[in-house]
DOPA-411111 format. One record per atom (N, C-alpha, C): x, y, z; residue in three letters; atom name. Coordinates in steps of 0.05 Angstrom, whole numbers. Example, Ala and Ser with C-alpha at 12.3 -4.5 7.8 and 13.67 -1.06 7.14 Angstrom:
BEGIN
{atom {264 -114 156} ALA N}
{atom {246 -90 156} ALA CA}
{atom {264 -66 156} ALA C}
{atom {257 -45 142} SER N}
{atom {273 -21 143} SER CA}
{atom {258 1 157} SER C}
% end
This chain:
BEGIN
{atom {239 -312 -539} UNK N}
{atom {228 -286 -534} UNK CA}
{atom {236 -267 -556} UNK C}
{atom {218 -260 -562} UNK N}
{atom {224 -241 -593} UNK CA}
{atom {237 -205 -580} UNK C}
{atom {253 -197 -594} UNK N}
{atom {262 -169 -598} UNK CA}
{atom {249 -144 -582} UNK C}
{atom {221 -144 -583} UNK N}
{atom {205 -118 -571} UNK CA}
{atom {196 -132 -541} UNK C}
{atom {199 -153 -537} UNK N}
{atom {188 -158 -511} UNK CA}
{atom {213 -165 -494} UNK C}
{atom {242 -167 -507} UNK N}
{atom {268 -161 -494} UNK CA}
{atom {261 -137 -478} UNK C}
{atom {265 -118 -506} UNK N}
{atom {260 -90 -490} UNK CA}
{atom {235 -84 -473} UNK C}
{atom {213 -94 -474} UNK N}
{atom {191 -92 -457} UNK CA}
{atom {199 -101 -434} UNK C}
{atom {210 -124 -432} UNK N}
{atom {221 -121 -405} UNK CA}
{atom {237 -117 -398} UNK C}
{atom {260 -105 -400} UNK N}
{atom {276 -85 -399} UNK CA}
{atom {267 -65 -387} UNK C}
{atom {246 -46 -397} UNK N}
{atom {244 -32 -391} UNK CA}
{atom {226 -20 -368} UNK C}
{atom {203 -55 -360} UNK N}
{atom {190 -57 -343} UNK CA}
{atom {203 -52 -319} UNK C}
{atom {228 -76 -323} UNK N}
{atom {248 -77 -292} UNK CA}
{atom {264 -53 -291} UNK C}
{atom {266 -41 -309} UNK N}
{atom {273 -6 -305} UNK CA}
{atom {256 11 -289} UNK C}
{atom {239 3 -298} UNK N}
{atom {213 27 -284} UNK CA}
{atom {204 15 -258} UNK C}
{atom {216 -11 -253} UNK N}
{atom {198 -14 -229} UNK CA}
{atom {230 -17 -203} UNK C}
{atom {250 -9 -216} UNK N}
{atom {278 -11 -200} UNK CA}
{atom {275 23 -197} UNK C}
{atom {262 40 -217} UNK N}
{atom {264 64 -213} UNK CA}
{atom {235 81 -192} UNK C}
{atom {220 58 -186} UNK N}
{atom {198 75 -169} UNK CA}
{atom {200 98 -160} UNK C}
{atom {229 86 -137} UNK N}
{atom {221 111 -113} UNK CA}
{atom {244 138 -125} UNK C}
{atom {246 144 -151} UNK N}
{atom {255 171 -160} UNK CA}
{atom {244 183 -165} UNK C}
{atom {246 212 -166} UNK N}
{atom {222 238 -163} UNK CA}
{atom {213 235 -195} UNK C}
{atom {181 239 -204} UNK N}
{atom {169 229 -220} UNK CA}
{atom {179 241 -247} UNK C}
{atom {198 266 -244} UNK N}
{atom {212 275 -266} UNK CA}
{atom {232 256 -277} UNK C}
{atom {248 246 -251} UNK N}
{atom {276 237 -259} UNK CA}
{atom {272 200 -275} UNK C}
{atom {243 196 -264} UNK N}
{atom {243 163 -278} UNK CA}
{atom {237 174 -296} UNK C}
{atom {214 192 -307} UNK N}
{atom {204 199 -343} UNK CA}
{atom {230 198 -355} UNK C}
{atom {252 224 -346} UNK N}
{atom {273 224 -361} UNK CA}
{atom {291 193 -366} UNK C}
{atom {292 184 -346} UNK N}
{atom {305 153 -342} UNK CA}
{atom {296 137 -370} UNK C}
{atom {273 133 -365} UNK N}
{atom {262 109 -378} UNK CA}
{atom {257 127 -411} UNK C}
{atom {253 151 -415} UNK N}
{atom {257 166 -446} UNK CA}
{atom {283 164 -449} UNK C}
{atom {308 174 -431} UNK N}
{atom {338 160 -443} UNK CA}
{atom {339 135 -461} UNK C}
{atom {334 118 -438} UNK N}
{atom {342 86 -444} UNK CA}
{atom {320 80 -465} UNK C}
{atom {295 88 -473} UNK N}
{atom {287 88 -507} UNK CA}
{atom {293 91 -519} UNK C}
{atom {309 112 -519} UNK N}
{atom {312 129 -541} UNK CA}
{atom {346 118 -555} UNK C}
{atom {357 112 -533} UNK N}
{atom {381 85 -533} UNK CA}
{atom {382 67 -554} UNK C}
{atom {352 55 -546} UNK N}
{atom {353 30 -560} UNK CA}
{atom {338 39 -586} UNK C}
{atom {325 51 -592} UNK N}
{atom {307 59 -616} UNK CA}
{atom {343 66 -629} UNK C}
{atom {361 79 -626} UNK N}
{atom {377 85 -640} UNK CA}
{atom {392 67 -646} UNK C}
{atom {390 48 -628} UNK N}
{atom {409 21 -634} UNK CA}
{atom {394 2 -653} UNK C}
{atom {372 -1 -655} UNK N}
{atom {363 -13 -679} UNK CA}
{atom {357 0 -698} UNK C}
{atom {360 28 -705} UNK N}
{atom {359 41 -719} UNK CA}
{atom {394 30 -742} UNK C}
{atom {402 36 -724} UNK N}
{atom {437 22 -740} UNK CA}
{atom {424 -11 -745} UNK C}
{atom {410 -26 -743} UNK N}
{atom {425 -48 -752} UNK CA}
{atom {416 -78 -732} UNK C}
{atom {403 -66 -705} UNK N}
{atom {410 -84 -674} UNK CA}
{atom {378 -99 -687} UNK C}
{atom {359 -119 -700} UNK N}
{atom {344 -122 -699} UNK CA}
{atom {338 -149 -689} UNK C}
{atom {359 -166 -701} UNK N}
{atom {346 -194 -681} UNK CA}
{atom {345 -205 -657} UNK C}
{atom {350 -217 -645} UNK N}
{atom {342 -219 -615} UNK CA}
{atom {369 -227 -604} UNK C}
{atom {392 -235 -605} UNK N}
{atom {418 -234 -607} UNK CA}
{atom {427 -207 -607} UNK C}
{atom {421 -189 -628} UNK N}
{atom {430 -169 -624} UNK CA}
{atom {420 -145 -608} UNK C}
{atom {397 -150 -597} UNK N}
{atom {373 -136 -577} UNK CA}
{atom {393 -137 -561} UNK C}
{atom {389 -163 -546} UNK N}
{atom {397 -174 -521} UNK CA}
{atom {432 -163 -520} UNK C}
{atom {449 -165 -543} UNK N}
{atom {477 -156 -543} UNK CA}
{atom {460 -123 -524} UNK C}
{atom {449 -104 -543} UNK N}
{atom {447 -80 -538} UNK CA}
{atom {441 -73 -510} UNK C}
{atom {418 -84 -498} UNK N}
{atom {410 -85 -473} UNK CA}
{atom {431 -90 -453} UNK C}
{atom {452 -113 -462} UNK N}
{atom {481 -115 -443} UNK CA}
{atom {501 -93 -434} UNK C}
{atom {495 -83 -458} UNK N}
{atom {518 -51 -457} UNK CA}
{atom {502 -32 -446} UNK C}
{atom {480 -31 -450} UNK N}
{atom {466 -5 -431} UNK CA}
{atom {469 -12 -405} UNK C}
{atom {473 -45 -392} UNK N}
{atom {469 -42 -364} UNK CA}
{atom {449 -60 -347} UNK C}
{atom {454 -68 -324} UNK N}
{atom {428 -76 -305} UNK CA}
{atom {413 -61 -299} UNK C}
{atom {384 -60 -307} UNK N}
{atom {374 -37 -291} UNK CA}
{atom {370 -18 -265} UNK C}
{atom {385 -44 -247} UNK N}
{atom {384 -34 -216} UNK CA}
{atom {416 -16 -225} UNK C}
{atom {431 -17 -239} UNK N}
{atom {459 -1 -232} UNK CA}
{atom {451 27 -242} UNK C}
{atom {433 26 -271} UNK N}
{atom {428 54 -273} UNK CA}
{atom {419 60 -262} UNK C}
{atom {397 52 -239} UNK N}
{atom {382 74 -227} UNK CA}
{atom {389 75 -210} UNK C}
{atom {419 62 -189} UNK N}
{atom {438 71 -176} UNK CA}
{atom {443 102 -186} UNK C}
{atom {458 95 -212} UNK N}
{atom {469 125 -216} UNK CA}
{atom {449 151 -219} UNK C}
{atom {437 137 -224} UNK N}
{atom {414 159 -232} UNK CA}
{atom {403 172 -207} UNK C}
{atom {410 159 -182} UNK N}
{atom {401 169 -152} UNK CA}
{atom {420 185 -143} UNK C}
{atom {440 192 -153} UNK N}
{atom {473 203 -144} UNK CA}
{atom {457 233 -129} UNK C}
{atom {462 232 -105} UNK N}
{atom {460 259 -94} UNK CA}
{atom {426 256 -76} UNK C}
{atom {411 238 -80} UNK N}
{atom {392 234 -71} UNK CA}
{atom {387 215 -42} UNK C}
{atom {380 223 -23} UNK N}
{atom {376 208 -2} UNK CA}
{atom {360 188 11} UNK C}
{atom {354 160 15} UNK N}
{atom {331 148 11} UNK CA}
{atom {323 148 44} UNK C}
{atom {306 157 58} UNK N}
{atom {287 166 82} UNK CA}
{atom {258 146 73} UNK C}
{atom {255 137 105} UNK N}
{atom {237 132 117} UNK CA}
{atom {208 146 114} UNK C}
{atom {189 146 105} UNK N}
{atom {164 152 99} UNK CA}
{atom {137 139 120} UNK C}
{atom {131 161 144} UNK N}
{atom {114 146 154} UNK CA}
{atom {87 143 145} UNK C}
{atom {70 115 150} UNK N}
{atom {50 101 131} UNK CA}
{atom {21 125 136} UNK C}
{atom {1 127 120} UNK N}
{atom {-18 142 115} UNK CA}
{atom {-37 124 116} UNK C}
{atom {-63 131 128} UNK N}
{atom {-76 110 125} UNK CA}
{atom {-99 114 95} UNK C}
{atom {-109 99 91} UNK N}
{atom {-113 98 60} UNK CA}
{atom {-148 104 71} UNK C}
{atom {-161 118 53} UNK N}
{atom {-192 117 57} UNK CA}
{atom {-207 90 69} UNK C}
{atom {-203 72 57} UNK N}
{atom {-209 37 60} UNK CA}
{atom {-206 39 91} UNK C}
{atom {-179 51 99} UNK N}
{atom {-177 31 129} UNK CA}
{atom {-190 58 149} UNK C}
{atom {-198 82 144} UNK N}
{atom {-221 101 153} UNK CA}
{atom {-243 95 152} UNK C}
{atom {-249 72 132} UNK N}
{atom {-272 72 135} UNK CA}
{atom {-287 38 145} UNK C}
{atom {-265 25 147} UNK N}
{atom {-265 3 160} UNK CA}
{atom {-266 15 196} UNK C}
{atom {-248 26 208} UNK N}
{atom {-251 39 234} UNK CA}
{atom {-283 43 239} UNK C}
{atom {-293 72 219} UNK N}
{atom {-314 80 227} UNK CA}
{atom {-335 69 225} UNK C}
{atom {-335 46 204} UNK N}
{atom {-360 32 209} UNK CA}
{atom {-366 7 232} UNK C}
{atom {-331 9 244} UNK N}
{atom {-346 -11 268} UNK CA}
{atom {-345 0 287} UNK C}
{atom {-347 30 284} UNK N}
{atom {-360 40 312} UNK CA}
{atom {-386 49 307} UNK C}
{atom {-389 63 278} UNK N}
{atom {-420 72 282} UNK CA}
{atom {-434 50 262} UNK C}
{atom {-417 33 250} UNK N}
{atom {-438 1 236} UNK CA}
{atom {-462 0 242} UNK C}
{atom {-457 -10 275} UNK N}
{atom {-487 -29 290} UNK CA}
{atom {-505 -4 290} UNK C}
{atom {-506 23 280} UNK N}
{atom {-540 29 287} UNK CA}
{atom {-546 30 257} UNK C}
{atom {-533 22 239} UNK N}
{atom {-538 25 211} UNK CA}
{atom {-552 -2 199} UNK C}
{atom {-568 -14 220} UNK N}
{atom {-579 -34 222} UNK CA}
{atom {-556 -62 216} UNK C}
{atom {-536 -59 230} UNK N}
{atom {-513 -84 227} UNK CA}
{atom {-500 -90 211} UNK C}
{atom {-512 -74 181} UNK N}
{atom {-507 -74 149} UNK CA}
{atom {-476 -59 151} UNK C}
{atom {-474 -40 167} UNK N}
{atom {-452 -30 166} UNK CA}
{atom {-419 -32 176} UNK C}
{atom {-434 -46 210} UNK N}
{atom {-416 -59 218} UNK CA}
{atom {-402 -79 204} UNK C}
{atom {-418 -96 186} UNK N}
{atom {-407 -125 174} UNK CA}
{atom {-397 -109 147} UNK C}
{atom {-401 -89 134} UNK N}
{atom {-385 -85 115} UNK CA}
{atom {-350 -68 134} UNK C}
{atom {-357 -57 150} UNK N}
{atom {-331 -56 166} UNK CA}
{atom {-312 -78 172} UNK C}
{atom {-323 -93 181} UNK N}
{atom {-318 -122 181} UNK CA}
{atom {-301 -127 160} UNK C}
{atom {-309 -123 138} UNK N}
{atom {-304 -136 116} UNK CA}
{atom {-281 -128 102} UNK C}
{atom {-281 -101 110} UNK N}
{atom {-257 -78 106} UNK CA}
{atom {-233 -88 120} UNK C}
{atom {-246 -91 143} UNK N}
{atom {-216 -99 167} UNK CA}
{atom {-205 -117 146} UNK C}
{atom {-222 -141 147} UNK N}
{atom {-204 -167 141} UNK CA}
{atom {-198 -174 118} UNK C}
{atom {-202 -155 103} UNK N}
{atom {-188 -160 77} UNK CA}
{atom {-163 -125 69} UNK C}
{atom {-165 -118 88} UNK N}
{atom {-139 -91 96} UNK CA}
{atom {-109 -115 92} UNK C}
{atom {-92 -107 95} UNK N}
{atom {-69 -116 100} UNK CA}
{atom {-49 -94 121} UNK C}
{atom {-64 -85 127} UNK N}
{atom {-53 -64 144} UNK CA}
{atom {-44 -71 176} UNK C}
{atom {-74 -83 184} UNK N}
{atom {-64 -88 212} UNK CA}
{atom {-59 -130 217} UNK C}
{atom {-53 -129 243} UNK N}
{atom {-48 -164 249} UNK CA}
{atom {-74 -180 250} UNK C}
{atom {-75 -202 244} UNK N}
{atom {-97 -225 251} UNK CA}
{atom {-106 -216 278} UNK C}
{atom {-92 -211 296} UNK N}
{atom {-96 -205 327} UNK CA}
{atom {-111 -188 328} UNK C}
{atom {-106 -157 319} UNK N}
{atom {-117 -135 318} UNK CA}
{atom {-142 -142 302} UNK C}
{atom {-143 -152 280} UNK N}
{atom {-174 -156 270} UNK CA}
{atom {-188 -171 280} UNK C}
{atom {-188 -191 297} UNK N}
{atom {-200 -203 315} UNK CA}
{atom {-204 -186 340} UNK C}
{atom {-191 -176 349} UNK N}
{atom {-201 -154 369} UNK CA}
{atom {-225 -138 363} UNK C}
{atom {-215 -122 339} UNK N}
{atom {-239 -101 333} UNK CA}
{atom {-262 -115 322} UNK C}
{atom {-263 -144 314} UNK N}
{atom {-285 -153 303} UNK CA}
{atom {-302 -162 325} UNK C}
{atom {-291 -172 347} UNK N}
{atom {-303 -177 371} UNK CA}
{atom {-316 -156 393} UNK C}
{atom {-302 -133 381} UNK N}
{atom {-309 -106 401} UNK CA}
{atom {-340 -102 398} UNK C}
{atom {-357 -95 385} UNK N}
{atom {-385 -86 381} UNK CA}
{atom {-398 -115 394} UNK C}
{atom {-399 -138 390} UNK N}
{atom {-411 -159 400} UNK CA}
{atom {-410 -160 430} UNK C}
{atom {-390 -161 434} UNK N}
{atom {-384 -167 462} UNK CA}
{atom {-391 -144 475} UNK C}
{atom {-389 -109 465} UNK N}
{atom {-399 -97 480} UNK CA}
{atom {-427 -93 479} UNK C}
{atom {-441 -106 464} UNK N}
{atom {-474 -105 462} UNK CA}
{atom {-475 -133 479} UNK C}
{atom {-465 -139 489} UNK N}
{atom {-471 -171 501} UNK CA}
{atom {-460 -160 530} UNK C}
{atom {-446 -146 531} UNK N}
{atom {-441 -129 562} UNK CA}
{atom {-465 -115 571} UNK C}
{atom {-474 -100 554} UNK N}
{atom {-494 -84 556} UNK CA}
{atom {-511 -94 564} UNK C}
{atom {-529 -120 550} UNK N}
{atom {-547 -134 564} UNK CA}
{atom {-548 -147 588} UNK C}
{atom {-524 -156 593} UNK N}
{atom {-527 -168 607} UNK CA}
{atom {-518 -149 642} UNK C}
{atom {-507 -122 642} UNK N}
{atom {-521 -103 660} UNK CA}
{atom {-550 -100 654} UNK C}
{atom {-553 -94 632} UNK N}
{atom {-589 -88 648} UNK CA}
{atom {-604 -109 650} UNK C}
{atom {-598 -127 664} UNK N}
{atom {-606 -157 672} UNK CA}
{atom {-606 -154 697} UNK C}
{atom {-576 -135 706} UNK N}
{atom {-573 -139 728} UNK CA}
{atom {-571 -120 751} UNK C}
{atom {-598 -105 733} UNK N}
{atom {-603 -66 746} UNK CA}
{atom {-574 -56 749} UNK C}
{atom {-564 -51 726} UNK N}
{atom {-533 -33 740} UNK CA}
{atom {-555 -9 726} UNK C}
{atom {-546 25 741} UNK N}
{atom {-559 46 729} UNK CA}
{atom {-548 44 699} UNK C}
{atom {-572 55 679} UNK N}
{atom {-555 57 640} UNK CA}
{atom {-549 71 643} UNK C}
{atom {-536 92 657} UNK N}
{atom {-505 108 652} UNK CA}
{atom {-488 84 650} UNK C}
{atom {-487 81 673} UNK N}
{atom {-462 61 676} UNK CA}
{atom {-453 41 657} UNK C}
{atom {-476 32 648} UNK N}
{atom {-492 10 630} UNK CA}
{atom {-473 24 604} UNK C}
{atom {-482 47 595} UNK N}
{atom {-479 57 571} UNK CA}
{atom {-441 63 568} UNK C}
{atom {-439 61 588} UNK N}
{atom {-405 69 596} UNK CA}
{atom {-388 50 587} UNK C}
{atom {-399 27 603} UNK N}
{atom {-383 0 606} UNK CA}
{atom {-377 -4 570} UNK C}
{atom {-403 -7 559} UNK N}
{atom {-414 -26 533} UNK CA}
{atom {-399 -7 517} UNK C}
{atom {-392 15 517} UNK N}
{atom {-380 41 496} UNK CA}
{atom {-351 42 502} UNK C}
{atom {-333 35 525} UNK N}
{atom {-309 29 532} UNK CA}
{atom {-307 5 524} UNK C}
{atom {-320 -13 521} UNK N}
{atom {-318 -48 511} UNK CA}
{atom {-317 -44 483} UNK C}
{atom {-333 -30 469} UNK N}
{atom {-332 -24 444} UNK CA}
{atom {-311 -1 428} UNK C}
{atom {-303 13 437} UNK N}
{atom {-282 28 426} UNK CA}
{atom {-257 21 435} UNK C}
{atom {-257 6 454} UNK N}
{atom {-224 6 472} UNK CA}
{atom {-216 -21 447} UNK C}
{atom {-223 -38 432} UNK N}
{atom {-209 -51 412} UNK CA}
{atom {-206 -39 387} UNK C}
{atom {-224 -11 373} UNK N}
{atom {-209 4 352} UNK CA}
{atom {-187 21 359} UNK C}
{atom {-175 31 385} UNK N}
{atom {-148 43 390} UNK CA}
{atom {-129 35 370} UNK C}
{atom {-122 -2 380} UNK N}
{atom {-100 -8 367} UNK CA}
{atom {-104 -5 341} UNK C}
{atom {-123 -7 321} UNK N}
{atom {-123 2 301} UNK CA}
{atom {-108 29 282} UNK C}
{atom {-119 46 289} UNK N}
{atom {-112 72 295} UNK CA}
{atom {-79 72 307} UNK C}
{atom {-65 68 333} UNK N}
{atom {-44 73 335} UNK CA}
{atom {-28 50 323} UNK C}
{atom {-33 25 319} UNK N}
{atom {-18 0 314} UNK CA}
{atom {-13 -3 271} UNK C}
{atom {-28 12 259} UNK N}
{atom {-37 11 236} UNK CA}
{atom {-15 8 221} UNK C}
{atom {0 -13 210} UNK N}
{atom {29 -8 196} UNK CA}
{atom {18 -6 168} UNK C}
{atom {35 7 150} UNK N}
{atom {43 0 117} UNK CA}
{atom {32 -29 106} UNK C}
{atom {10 -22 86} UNK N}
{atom {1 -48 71} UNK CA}
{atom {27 -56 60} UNK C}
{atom {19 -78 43} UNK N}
{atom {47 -94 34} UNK CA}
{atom {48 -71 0} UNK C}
{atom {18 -70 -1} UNK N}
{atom {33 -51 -30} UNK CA}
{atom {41 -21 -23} UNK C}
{atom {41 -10 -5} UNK N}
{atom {49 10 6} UNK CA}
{atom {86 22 7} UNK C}
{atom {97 38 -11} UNK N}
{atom {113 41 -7} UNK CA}
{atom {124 55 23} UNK C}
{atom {156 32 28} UNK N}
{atom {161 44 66} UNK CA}
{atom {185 65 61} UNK C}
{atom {203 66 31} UNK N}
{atom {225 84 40} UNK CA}
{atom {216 99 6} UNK C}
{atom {224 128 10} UNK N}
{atom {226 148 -13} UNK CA}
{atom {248 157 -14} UNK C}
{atom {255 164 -34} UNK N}
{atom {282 192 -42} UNK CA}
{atom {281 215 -30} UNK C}
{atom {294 228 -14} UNK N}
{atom {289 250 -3} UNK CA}
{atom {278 277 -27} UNK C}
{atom {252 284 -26} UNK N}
{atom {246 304 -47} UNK CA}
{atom {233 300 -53} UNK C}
{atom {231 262 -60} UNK N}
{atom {215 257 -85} UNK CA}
{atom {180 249 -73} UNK C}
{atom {171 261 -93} UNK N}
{atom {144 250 -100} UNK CA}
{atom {138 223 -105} UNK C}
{atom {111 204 -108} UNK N}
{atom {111 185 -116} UNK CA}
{atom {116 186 -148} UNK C}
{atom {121 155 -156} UNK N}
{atom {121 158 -185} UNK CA}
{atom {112 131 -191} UNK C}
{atom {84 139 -213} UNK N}
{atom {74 116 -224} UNK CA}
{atom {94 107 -250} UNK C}
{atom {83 89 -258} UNK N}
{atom {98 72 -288} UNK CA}
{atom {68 56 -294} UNK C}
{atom {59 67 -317} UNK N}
{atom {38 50 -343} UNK CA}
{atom {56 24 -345} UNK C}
{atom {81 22 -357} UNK N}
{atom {91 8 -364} UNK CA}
{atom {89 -22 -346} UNK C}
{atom {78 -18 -324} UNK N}
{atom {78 -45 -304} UNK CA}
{atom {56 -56 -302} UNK C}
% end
C-alpha cells in the first residue's frame, strides 16, 4: 500500500469514527489531522514506513474522536420516516384506483424499504387484495354497500397501521447522535 492511500485511509476511518460529531467539529477534526500529516511529510515522513510510523503517533482514530467528543452527550434519536416509506404507505392505500400501477409500485417500495419486518410487509401487501376479495364476495351475498364498503376499507387499512406505528430505523439510518449535533456528511467515504 503506497503512502497517500495510508493516509486515505486514515482518514476515511477518521471520518467515518467521527460521524455522529456536530458538522463543525468533524471539518475541524479531519483539517487538524491533515494538516498533521502534510507537515510531517513536509519534514522528511515520505515512504510508507515512515507514513505509517507518522499515522502511529497521531493515534487510532476511534481515540481521537473519543477526545474530540469531551463534553458531548451521545442520545437516542427517534427514527423519521424517509419520503420512500410515505410513499410506499400511500400508494397502498390509494394504489388500486390508479389502475393497480400504483399499488404494485407501493408494493415495491415496501419490499425493498428496510424499515419494517418480512411480517409487516406481508401484511400490508396482502391488505388491498384481500380487502377487494372481501368486498366481492359481500356483494354476492346482498350485505347492504355501506356495510360492504366498511368491511373491505377496515380490511384494507387495518394492515398499514403497523406500518406507520411499527416503522423502525433503516439499517443506514443513524439510531444515536451527539447531543447538539447536526448530521454530518464526509465526501471522503
Amino acid at each position: 500500500m503506497s503512502a497517500d492511500r495510508l493516509i486515505e485511509a486514515y482518514l476515511n476511518e477518521l471520518a467515518t469514527a467521527a460521524e455522529a460529531l456536530p458538522a463543525e467539529r468533524l471539518t475541524e477534526l479531519i483539517a487538524d489531522m491533515t494538516t498533521h500529516i502534510a507537515e510531517a511529510r513536509a519534514d522528511g515522513a515520505t515512504s510508507e514506513d515512515d507514513v505509517r510510523a507518522v499515522l502511529q503517533r497521531l493515534g487510532d482514530p476511534r481515540d481521537i474522536v473519543e477526545a474530540a467528543t469531551d463534553g458531548l452527550v451521545q442520545v437516542d434519536v427517534p427514527p423519521r420516516f424517509r419520503l420512500r416509506d410515505f410513499g410506499a404507505v400511500a400508494l397502498l392505500l390509494i394504489g388500486p384506483f390508479a389502475l393497480v400501477i400504483g399499488w404494485l409500485a407501493g408494493v415495491w417500495l415496501l419490499w425493498t424499504s428496510d424499515r419494517w419486518t418480512r411480517g409487516e410487509k406481508l401484511l400490508a401487501t396482502l391488505g388491498w387484495p384481500i380487502g377487494y376479495g372481501v368486498a366481492v364476495v359481500c356483494d354476492w351475498t346482498s350485505i347492504p354497500l355501506g356495510l360492504t364498503l366498511a368491511i373491505a376499507a377496515a380490511i384494507t387499512v387495518a394492515p398499514l397501521i403497523p406500518l406507520l406505528k411499527n416503522g423502525q430505523p433503516g439499517r443506514s439510518a443513524t439510531r444515536t447522535r451527539l447531543a447538539g449535533a447536526t448530521p454530518a456528511t464526509s465526501s471522503n467515504r
